[in-house]
C-alpha positions as CSV (number, residue, x, y, z in Angstrom):
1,X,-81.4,-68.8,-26.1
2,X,-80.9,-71.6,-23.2
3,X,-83.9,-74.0,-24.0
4,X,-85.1,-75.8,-20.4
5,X,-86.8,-78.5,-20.1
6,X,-87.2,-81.5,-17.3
7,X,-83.7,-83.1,-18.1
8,X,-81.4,-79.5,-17.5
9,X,-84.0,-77.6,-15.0
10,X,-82.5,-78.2,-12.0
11,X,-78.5,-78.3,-13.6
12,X,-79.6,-74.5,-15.1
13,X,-81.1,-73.4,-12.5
14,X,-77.9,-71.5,-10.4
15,X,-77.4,-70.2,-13.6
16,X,-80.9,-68.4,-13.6
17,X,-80.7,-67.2,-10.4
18,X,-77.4,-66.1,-10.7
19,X,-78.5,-64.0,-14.0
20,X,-81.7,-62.5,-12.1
21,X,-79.2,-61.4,-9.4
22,X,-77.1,-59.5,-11.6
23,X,-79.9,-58.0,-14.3
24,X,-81.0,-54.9,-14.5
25,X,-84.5,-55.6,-15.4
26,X,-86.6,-58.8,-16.7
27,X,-88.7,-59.3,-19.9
28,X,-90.9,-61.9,-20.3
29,X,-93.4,-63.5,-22.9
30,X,-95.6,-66.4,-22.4
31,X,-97.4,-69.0,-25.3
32,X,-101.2,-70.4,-23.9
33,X,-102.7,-73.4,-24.4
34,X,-106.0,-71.0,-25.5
35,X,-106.9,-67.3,-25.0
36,X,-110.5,-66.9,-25.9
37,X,-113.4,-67.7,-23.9
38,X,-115.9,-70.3,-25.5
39,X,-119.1,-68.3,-25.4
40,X,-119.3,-64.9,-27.1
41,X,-121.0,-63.2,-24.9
42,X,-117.8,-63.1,-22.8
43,X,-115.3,-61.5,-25.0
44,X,-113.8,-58.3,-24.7
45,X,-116.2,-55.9,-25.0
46,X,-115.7,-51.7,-25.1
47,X,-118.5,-51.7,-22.2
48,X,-116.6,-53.5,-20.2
49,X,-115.6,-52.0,-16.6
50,X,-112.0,-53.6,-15.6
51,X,-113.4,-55.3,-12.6
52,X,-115.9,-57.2,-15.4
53,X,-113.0,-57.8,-17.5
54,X,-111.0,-59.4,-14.6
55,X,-113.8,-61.9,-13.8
56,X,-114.6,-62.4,-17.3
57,X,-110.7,-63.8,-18.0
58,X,-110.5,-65.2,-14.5
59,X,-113.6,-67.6,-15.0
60,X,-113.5,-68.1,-18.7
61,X,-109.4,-68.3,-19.9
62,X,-107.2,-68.9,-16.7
63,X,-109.1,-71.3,-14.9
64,X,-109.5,-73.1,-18.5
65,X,-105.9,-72.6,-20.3
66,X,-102.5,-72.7,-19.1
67,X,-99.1,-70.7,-19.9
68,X,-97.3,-74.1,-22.4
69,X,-94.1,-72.3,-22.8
70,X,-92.7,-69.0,-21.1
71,X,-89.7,-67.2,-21.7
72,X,-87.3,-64.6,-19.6
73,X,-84.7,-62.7,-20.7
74,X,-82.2,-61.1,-18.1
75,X,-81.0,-57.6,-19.2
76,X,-77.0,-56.2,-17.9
77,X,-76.0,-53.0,-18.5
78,X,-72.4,-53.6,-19.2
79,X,-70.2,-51.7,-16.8
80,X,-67.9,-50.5,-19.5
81,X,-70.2,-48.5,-21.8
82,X,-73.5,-47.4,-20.6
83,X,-74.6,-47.9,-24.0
84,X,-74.1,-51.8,-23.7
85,X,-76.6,-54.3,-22.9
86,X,-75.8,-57.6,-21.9
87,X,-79.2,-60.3,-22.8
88,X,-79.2,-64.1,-22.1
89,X,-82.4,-65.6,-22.5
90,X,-84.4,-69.1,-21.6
91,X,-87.1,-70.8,-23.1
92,X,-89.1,-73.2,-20.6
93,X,-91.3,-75.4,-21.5
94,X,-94.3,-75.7,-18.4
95,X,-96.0,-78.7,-18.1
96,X,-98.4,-79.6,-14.8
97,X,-97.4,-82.2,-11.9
98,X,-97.4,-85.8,-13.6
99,X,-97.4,-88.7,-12.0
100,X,-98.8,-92.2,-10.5
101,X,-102.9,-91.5,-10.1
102,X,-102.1,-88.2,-9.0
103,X,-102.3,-87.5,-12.9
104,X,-105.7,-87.9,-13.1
105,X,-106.5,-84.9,-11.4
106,X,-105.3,-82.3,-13.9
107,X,-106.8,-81.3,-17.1
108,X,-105.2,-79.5,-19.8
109,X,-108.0,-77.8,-21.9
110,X,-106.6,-76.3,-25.4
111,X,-108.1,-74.1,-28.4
112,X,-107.7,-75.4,-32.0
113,X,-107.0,-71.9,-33.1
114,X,-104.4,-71.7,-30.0
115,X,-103.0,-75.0,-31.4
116,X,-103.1,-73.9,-34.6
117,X,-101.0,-71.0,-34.1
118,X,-98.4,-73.1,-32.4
119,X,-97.5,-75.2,-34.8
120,X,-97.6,-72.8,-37.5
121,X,-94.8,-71.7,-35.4
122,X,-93.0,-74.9,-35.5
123,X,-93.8,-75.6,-31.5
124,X,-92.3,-78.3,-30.4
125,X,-95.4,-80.4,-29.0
126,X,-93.4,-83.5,-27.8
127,X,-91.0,-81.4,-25.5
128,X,-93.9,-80.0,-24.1
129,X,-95.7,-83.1,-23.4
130,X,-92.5,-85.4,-22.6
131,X,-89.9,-82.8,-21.2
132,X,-92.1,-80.0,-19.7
133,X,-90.9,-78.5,-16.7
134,X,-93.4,-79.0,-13.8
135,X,-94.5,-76.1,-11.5
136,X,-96.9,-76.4,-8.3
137,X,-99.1,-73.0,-7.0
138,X,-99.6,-72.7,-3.2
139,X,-103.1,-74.8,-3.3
140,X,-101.3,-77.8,-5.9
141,X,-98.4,-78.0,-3.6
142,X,-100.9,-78.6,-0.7
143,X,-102.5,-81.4,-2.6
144,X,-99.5,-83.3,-3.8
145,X,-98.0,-83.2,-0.1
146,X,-101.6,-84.6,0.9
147,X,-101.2,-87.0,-1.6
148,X,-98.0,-88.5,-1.0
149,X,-98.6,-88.4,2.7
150,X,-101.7,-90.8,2.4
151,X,-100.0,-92.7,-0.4
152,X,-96.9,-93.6,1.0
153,X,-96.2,-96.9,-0.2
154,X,-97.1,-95.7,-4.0
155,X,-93.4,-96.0,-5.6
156,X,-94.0,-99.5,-4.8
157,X,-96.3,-100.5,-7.6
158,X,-96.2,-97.4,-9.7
159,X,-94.1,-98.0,-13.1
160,X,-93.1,-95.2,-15.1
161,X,-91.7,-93.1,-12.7
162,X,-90.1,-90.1,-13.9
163,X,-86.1,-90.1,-12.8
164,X,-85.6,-86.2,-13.0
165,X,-88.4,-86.2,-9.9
166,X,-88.1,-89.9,-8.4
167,X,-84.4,-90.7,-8.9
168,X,-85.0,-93.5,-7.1
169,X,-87.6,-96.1,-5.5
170,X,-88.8,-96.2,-1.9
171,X,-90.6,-98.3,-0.2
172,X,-92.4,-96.0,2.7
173,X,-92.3,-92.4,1.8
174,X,-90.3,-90.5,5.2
175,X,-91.3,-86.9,5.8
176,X,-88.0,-86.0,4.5
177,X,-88.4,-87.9,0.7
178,X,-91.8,-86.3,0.5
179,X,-90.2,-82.6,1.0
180,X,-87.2,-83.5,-1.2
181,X,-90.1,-84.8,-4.2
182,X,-92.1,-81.6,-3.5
183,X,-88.9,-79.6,-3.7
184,X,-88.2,-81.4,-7.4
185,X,-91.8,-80.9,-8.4
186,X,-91.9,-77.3,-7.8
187,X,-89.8,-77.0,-10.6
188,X,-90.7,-73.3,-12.6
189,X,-92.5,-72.1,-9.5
190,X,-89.1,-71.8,-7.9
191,X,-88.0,-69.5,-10.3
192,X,-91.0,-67.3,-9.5
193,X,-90.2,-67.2,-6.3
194,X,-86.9,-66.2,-7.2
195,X,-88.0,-63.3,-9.3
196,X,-90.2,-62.3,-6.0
197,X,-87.3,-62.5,-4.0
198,X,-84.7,-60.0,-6.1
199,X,-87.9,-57.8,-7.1
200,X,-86.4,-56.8,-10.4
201,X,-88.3,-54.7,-12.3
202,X,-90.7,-56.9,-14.9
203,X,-91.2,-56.0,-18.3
204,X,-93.8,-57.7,-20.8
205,X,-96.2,-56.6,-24.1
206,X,-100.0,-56.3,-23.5
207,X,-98.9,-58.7,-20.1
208,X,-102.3,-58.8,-18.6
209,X,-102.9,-62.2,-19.5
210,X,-99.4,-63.3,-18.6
211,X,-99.4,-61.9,-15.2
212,X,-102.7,-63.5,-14.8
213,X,-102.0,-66.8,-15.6
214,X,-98.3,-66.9,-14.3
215,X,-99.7,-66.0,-11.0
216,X,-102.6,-68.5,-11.2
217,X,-100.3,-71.1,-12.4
218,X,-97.1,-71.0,-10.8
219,X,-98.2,-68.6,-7.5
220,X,-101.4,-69.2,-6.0
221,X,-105.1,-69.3,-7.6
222,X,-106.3,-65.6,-8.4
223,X,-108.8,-64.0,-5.9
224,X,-112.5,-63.2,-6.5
225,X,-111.8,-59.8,-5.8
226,X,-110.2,-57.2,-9.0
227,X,-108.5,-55.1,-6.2
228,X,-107.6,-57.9,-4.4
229,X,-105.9,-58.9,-7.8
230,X,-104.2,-55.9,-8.4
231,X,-102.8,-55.8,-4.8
232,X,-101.1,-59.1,-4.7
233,X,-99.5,-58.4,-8.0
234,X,-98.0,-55.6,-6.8
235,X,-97.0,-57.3,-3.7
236,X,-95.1,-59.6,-6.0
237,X,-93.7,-57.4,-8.7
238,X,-93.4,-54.1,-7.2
239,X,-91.9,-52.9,-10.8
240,X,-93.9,-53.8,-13.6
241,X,-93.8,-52.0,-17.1
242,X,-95.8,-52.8,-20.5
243,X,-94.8,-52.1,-23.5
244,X,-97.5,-51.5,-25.0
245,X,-99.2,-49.2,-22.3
246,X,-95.5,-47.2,-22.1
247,X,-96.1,-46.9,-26.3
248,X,-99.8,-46.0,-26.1
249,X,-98.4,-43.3,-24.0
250,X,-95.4,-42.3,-25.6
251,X,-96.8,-42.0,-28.7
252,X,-99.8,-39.5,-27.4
253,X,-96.8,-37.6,-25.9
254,X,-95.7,-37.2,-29.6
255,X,-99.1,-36.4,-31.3
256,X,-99.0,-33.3,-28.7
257,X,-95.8,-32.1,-30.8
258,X,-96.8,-33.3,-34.1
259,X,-100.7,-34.2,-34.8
260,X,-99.9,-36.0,-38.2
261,X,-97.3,-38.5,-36.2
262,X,-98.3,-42.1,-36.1
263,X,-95.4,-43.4,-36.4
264,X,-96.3,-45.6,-32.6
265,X,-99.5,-46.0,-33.4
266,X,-98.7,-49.8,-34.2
267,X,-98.4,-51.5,-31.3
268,X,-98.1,-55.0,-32.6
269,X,-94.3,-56.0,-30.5
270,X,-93.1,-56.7,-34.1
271,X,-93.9,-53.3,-35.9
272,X,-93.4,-51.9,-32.6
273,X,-89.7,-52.8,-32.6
274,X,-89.3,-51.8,-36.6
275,X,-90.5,-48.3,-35.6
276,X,-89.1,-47.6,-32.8
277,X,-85.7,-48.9,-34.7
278,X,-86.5,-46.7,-37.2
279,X,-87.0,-43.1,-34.7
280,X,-83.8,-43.7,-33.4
281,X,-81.5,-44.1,-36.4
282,X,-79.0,-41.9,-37.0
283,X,-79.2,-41.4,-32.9
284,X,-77.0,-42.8,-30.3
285,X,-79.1,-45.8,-28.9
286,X,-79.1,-48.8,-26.6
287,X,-76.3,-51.5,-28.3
288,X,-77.9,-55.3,-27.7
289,X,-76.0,-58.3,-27.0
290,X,-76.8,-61.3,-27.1
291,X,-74.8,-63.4,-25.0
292,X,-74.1,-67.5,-25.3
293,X,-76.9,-69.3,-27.0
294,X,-78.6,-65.9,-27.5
295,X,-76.1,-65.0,-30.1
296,X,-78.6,-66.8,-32.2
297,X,-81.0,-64.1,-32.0
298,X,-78.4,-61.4,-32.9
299,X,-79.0,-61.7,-36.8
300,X,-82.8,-61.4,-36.5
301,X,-82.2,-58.7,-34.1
302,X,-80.2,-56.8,-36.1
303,X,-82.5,-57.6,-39.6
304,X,-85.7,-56.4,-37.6
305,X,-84.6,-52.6,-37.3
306,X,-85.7,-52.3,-41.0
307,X,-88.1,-55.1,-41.5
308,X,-90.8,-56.4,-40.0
309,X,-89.7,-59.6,-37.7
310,X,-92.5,-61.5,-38.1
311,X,-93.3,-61.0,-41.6
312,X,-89.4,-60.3,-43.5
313,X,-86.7,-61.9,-41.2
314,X,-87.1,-65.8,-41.6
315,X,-84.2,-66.3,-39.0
316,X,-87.0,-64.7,-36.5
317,X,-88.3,-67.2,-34.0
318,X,-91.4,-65.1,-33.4
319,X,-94.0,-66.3,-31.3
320,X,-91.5,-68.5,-29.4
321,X,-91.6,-67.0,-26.1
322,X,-87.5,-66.5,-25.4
323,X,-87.4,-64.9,-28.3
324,X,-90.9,-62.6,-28.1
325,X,-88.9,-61.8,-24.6
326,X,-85.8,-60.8,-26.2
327,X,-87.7,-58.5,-28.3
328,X,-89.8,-56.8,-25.6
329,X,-87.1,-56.1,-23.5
330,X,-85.1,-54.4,-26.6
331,X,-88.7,-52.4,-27.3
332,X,-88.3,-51.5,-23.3
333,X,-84.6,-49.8,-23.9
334,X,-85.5,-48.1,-27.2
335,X,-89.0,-46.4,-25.7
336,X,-86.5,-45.5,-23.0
337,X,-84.4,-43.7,-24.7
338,X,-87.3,-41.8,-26.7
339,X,-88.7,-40.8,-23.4
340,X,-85.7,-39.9,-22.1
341,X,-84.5,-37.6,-25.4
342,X,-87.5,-36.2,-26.6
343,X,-87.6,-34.8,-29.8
344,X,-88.8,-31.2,-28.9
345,X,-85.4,-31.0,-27.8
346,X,-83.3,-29.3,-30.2
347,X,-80.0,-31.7,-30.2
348,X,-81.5,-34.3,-29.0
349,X,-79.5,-36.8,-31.7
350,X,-76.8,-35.7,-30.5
351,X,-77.0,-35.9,-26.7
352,X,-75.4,-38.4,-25.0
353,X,-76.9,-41.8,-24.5
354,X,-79.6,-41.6,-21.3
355,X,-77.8,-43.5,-18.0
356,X,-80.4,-46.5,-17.6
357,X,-81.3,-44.8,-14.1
358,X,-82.7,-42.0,-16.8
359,X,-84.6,-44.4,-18.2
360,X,-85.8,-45.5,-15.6
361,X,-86.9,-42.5,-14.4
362,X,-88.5,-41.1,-17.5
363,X,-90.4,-44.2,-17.9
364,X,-91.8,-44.3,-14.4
365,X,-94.5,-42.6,-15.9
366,X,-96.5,-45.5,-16.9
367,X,-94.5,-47.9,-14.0
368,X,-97.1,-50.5,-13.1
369,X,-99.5,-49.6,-16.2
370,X,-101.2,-52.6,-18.2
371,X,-102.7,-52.4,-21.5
372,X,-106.3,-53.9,-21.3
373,X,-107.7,-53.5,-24.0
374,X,-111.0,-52.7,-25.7
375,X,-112.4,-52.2,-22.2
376,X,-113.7,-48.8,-20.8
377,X,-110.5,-47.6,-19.4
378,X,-107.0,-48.7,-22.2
379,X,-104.9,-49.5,-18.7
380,X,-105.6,-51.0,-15.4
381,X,-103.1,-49.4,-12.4
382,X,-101.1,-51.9,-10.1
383,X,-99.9,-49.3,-7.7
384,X,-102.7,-46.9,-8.1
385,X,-106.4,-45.9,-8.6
386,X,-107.3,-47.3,-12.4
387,X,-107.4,-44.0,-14.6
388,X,-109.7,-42.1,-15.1
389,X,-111.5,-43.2,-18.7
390,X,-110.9,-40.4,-21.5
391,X,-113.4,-42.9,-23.8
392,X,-116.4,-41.0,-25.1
393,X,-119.7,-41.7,-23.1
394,X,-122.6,-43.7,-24.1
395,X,-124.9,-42.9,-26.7
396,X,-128.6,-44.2,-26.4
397,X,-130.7,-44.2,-29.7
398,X,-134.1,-44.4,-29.4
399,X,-136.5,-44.8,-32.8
400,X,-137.1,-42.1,-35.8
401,X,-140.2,-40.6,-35.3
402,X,-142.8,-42.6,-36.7
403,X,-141.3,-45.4,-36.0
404,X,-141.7,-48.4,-32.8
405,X,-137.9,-50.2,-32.8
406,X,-134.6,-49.3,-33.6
407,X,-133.2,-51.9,-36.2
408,X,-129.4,-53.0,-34.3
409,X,-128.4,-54.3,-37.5
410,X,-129.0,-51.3,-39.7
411,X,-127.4,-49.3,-37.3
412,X,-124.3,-51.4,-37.7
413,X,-124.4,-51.1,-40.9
414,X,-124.7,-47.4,-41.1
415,X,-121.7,-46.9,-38.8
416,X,-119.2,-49.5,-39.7
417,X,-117.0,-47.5,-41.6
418,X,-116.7,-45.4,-38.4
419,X,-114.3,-47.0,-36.5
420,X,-114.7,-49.1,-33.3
421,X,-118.0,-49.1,-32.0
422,X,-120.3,-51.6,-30.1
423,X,-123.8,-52.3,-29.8
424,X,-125.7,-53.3,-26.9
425,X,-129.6,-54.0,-27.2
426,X,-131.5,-52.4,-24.0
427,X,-135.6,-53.0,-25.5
428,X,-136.7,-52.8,-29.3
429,X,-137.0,-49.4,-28.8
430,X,-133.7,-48.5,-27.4
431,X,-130.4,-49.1,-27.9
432,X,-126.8,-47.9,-26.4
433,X,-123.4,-47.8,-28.5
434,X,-120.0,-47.0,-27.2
435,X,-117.3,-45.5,-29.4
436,X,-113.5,-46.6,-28.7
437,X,-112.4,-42.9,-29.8
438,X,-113.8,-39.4,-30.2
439,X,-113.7,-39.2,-33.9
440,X,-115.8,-42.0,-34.1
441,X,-118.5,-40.9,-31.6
442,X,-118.6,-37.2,-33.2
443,X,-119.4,-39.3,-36.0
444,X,-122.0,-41.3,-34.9
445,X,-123.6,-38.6,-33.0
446,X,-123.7,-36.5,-36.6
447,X,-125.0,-39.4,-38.9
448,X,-127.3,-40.8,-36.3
449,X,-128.8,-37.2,-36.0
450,X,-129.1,-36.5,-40.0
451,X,-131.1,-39.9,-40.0
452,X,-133.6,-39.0,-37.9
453,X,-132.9,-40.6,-34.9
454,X,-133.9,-39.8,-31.3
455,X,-130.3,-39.9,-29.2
456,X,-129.0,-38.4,-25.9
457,X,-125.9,-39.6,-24.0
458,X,-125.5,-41.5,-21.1
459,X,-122.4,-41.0,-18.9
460,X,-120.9,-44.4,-18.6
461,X,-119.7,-46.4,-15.6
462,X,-116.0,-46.5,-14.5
463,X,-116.4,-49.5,-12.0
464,X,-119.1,-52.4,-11.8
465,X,-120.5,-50.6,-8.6
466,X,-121.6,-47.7,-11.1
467,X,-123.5,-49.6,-13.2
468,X,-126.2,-49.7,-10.7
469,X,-126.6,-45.7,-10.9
470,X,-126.4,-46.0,-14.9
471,X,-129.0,-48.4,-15.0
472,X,-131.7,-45.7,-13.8
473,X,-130.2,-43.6,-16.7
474,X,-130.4,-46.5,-19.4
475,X,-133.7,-48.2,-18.2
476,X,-135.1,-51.0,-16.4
477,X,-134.1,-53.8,-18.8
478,X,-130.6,-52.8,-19.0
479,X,-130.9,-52.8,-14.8
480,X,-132.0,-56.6,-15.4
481,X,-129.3,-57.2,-17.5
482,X,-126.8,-55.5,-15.6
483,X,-127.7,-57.0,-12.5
484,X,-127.9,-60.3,-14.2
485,X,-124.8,-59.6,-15.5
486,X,-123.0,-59.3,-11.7
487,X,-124.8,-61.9,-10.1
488,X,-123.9,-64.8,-12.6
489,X,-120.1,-63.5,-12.0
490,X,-120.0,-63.1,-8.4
491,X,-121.0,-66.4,-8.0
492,X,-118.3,-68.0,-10.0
């Protein structure tokens, strides 16, 4: 893996474009600054519509946190044999616009368990800090031109002056110097545009955070509006795939065929890779490699097809994002593959290796599909309506006979060793729950009903315009909330 920082950028950079020219496809992984938002009442919740979720992360992680280090990884079929695939990866470090009292205008926020994680995972914080390539979004760009066109004359008294960026000093800024500095500053945001300009496919794992804040940071600042969102992204990437949607939905293509197969039902990236390894053993499969300073990465890769990356290979540089990349994009080729040869066929170990236009093909299925997570729908839909949500409805519990309130925290207690489930607290005497799965709301529905309790269902909302019709179903206080709820956002 090429490391970049300030002092090679620019010398790698023909090299990078030169690679996205010639790939087949892109994987990417990204490391944050932080990733949860400060108050709880903002996390991730299984009532969630995506729209809520989009605001939620817009307001209360990307316009907080930042991307710190991002990798990409360029994958070549090899013309020779189809089952070849060429990989050369970079690892960037991303640090923001720096310089004279223009510094004084960007704030880096970070979360100690974000910071934590990092250097339990040997980040290197003085590259970041010292050597981090700088990037500048469509509204940052705007303000640094303003700036150096009302500061001129700042080189002249400003010390300390970066010489990767200001190779040398200048008394009166021309038009010219000031598009050549810009041009230097953009730094990382070139290479976005570069991947909007070949439109190679993009390939991540549970990417809606990094497409959120690589587009924030390095594109322009994200829209008020979710659809909005979603357009713009796909105006950008045309081709996007996630891993860990394409797995979700893989692996529910096998439980059709074998009930008792979980073998997918990890979707960690690490365990992810292991199993998948493991399906296709014994079958003809996609052959890795690493190329130039990737080669590092070939013992790990090779180590992780029968134990765990993250936990058995020490030579494993999880969590560092060129690696992380690496890994996705091998995940990408091997679900592939699986798609492509299904099992109910009865040779398929012995078929011949899937062209990568077969892949290609066979994974279009989930094409522009994003994991989201704990949310009322599992993926959001680049290129298309959201699906529709195959969660169990709502279930609203009012009192046991006899009784004025229903106690949230004995209920809690009486379902935890259901599975996922959430609470939400309408008046004393009612309450609504949603289940992440059907086994767990069949059994919630049963236990609930043996106890005594008063329940009924409530069909739930897909979209925050819905809410206002569930409301009447759920009461006037959860109206209040709900509306609450929408104001506060809208007005971020």
């Amino acid at each position: 893996m090429a490391e970049v920082t300030r002092s090679n950028f620019e010398d790698l950079l023909p090299e990078i474009k030169s690679r996205m020219r010639t790939c087949n496809f892109i994987s990417l992984d990204a490391e944050y600054t932080g990733l949860h938002p400060e108050d709880i009442k903002d996390k991730n919740s299984l009532f969630d519509t995506p729209d809520q979720r989009y605001v939620k992360l817009r307001d209360k992680v990307v316009s907080k946190f930042a991307i710190c280090q991002i990798g990409l990884a360029f994958f070549e079929r090899s013309v020779e044999n189809e089952k070849e695939h060429m990989v050369n990866a970079y690892n960037f470090f991303v640090f923001p616009v720096s310089f004279d009292a223009y510094a004084k205008r960007e704030i880096i926020s970070s979360q100690v368990s974000c910071i934590n994680f990092l250097t339990k995972n040997d980040f290197d914080f003085n590259k970041y800090f010292k050597q981090g390539v700088p990037y500048l979004n469509k509204e940052k760009l705007e303000s640094v031109r303003k700036y150096l066109d009302v500061n001129r004359h700042f080189m002249h008294t400003c010390e300390d002056l970066d010489p990767h960026y200001f190779p040398k000093r200048i008394e009166f800024l021309s038009d010219k110097d000031i598009n050549e500095i810009i041009d230097r500053l953009e730094g990382f945001s070139k290479v976005v545009k570069l991947m909007q300009e070949f439109k190679k496919p993009i390939v991540g794992h549970n990417m809606l955070l990094d497409i959120m804040l690589l587009y924030h940071q390095f594109v322009q600042e994200l829209p008020s509006d979710y659809f909005e969102f979603k357009k713009q992204v796909h105006d950008l990437f045309p081709s996007v795939f996630d891993t860990k949607a394409t797995a979700y939905g893989i692996a529910s293509l096998r439980r059709n065929q074998d009930p008792d197969d979980h073998i997918l039902s990890d979707t960690n990236l690490f365990a992810l890779y292991s199993n998948v390894s493991a399906l296709l053993q014994n079958t003809s499969q996609p052959i890795i490699i690493p190329e130039n300073d990737t080669y590092a990465y070939h013992e790990a890769l090779v180590l992780g097809r029968t134990t765990n990356l993250e936990t058995g290979v020490k030579t494993a540089k999880c969590h560092t994002a060129g690696f992380d990349a690496v890994v996705t994009g091998v995940v990408f080729l091997k679900l592939g593959f699986l798609a492509a040869r299904p099992r109910i066929l009865p040779d398929y170990r012995q078929l011949p290796h899937p062209t990568l236009t077969e892949i290609f093909k066979r994974l279009s299925s989930w094409k522009d599909e994003i994991n989201i997570g704990r949310c009322i729908i599992p993926n959001i839909h680049l290129s298309q309506p959201d699906p529709i949500s195959k969660r169990p409805d709502w279930i609203k519990v009012h009192p046991i006979p006899g009784h004025t309130f229903v106690d949230p925290v004995a209920l809690r207690g009486l379902m935890v060793k259901y599975g996922d489930f959430e609470i939400q607290v309408i008046t004393q005497g009612e309450v609504i729950i949603a289940c992440g799965g059907i086994g767990c709301h069949r059994r919630v529905l049963r236990d609930l009903e043996s106890k005594g309790y008063r329940i009924s269902t409530v069909k739930k909302p897909t979209s925050s315009s819905e809410i206002w019709s569930c409301a009447a179903r759920c009461g006037t206080a959860f109206f209040v909330l709900s509306i609450a709820f929408l104001l506060y956002y809208r007005r971020r």
